[in-house]
N, C-alpha and C positions, 0 to 999 in steps of 0.2 A: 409459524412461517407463512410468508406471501404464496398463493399457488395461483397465479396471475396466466393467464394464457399468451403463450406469445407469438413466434412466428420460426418458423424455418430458418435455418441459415442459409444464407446464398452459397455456394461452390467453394467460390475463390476463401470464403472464411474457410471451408470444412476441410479444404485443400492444406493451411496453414494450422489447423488443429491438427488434421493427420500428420505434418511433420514434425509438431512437437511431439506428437505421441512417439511416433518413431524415434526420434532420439532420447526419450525417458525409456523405453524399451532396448535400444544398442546401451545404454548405461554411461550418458553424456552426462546425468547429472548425478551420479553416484557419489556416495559419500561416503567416509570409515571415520567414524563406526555409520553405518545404515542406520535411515530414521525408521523410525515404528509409528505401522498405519494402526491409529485410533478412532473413533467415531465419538465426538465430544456434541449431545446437544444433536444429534441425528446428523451432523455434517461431518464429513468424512477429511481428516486432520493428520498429517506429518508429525510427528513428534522426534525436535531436536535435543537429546538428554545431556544437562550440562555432565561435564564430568566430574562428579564426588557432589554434596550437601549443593544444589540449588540455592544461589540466592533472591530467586524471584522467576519470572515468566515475561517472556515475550512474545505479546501475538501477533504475525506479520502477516500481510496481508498482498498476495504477489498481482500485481501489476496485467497489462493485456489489456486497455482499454474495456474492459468490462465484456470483453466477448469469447478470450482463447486467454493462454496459459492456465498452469497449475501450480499445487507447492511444491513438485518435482525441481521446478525450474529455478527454484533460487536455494535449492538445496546446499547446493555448495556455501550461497551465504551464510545461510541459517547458521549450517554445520559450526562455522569457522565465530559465528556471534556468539553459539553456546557455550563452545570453549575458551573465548576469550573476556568473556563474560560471566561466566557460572549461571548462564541461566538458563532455565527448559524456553525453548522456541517451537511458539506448534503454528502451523502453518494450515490456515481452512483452505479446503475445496470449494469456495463457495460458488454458488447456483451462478451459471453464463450466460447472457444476450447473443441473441435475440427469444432462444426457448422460454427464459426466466429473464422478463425485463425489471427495471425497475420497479419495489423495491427490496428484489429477491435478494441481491449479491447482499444487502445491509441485514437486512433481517438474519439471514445464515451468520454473520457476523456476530451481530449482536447476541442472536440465539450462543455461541461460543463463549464471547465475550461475558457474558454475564456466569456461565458455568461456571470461567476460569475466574472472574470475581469473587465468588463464594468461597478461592482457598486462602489457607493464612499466608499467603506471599504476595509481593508488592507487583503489579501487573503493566505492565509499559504496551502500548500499543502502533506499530509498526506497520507500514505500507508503502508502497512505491505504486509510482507512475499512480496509473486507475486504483489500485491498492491504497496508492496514499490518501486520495480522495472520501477512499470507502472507511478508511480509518477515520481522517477526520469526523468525517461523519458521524462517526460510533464514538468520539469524542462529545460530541455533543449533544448525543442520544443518553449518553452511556449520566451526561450531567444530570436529564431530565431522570435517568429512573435509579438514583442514587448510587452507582457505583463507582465507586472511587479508584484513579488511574494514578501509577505514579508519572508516569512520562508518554508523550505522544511524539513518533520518530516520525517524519514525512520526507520521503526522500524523492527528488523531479516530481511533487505531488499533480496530478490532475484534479483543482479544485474546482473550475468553473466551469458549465457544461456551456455556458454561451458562447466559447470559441470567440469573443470580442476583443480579448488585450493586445495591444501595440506590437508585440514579443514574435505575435505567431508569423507577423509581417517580416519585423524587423532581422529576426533570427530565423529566415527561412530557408537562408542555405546555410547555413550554420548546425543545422540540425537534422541530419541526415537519418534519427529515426522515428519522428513525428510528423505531422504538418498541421496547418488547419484540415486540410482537405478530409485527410485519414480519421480528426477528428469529431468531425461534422458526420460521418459517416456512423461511428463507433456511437458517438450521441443516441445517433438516429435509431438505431439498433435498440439502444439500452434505453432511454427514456418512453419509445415507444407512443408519443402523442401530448406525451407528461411538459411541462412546462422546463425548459431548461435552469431557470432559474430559480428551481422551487430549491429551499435549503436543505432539505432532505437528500437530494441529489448534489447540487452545490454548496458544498460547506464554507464557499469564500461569501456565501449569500448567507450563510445560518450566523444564530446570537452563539458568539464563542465566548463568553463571559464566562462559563463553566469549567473552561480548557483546562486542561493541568498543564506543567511547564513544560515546552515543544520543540523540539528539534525540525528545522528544516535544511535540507539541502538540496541545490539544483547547481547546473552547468550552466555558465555565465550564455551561453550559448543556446540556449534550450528555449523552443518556443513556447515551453510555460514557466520561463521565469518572472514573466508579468504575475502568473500565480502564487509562485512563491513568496514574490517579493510584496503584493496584497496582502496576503492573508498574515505575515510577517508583519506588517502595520497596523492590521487591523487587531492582530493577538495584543500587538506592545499597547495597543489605547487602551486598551479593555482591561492591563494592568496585569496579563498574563507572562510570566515569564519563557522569553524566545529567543533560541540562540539561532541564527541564518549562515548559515555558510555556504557562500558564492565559488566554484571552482569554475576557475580559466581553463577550456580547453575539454574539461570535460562531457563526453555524451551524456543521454538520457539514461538513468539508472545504473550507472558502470558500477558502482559500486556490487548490485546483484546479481551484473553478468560476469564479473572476473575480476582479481584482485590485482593484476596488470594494467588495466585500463587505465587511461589515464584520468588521476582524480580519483581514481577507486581509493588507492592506500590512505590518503589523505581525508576523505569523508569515512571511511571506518574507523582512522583513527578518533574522529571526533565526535562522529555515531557514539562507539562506545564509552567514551569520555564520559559522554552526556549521562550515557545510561545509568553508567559506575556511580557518577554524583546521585540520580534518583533513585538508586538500589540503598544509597547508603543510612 
């Protein structure tokens, strides 16, 4: 793993980390059965146990612009993936910007990613918002050092750190929990001087010719639908199988803040469709 030196967090971040912690502490994102804290690969990992014989693993990768959240925070998802799925969901801790910039959060990944490679079960890789990013990533890492994925889930992925597409304009009131602005920021944080465009960080910039077949889904509304809808094109050329599903109306990652939202039911319905086809 990268042990890269970074920099302090401003206030207003640490502000926004204490209140997530506070609410994984009041037990806002509790789950029955409770996940089990493991340390997979020296990263510290949620484990969602499907219930009864496993038929494979999913490792998801929670969102936060690469600077705040945990796998506390999509707990409730996981939960509700395991059992509707049969499958173990473990969720990394991975290293946060600005302390750990670029390319900690991917290496703790991969460093995971590769353990859970070595078991005889079929392994899907899963991320939202910043998470989906770090996933694709580890998609295309994961080609370069031989381990084989069954499926790649990208949900409102943040794939391109240049903050350039049409979307962040067009869909800027529409999108009440992103912006450029906020992204430009989180960038600045996590890449730390690095090139935004390098494909190690942007996987809408990396050779995806590797990719196993991939699920994405974003909010027609979402200022990174220009990402999804990229890298969605760029998989279909390269002869990758990609299913995109566009929801009307829905926010940034409903699906892993609540199963109300609107567009949530209807993207975990097809999340796990997907899954079920590459488990089989």
């Amino acid at each position: 793993m990268s042990a890269l030196t970074g920099m302090a967090p401003p206030p207003e971040l640490l502000e926004r980390r204490a209140a997530i912690s506070a609410a994984v502490a009041a037990g806002y994102f509790r789950t029955d059965p409770v996940a089990v804290e493991i340390r997979i690969a020296g990263v510290r990992c949620l484990r969602f146990a499907a219930p009864g014989t496993s038929r494979g693993t999913v490792m998801h990768l929670h969102g936060g612009a690469f600077r705040m959240g945990c796998p506390e925070q999509v707990g409730p998802f996981a939960a509700a993936l395991a059992e509707r799925c049969g499958v173990d969901v473990i969720c990394p801790a991975y290293r946060l910007a600005p302390e750990h910039p670029f390319p900690s959060g991917v290496d703790d990944g991969m460093a995971v990613l590769a353990a859970l490679a070595g078991q005889d079960q079929p392994l899907v890789v899963s991320g939202d918002s910043a998470g989906g990013g770090l996933a694709a990533c580890l998609a295309a890492r994961s080609h370069e050092r031989g381990h084989k994925l069954a499926g790649l889930v990208l949900l409102s992925p943040w794939l391109d750190l240049t903050i350039s597409s049409p979307s962040y304009q067009v869909n800027s009131q529409s999108d009440p929990l992103f912006s450029a602005e906020s992204a430009a920021a989180a960038a600045a944080l996590y890449l730390q001087g690095r090139n935004a465009d390098d494909p190690a960080a942007s996987p809408l910039h990396a050779d995806v010719a590797g990719y196993p077949p991939t699920y994405i889904n974003v909010g027609s509304g979402e200022v990174l639908l220009d990402d999804a809808r990229a890298m969605a094109s760029k998989l279909q050329l390269a002869g990758v199988p990609i299913t995109l599903v566009e929801v009307d109306g829905m926010d940034h990652v409903a699906v892993t803040r609540g199963p109300d939202l609107p567009g949530s039911a209807h993207t975990f319905a097809t999340m796990t469709t997907f899954i079920d086809t590459m488990l089989q």
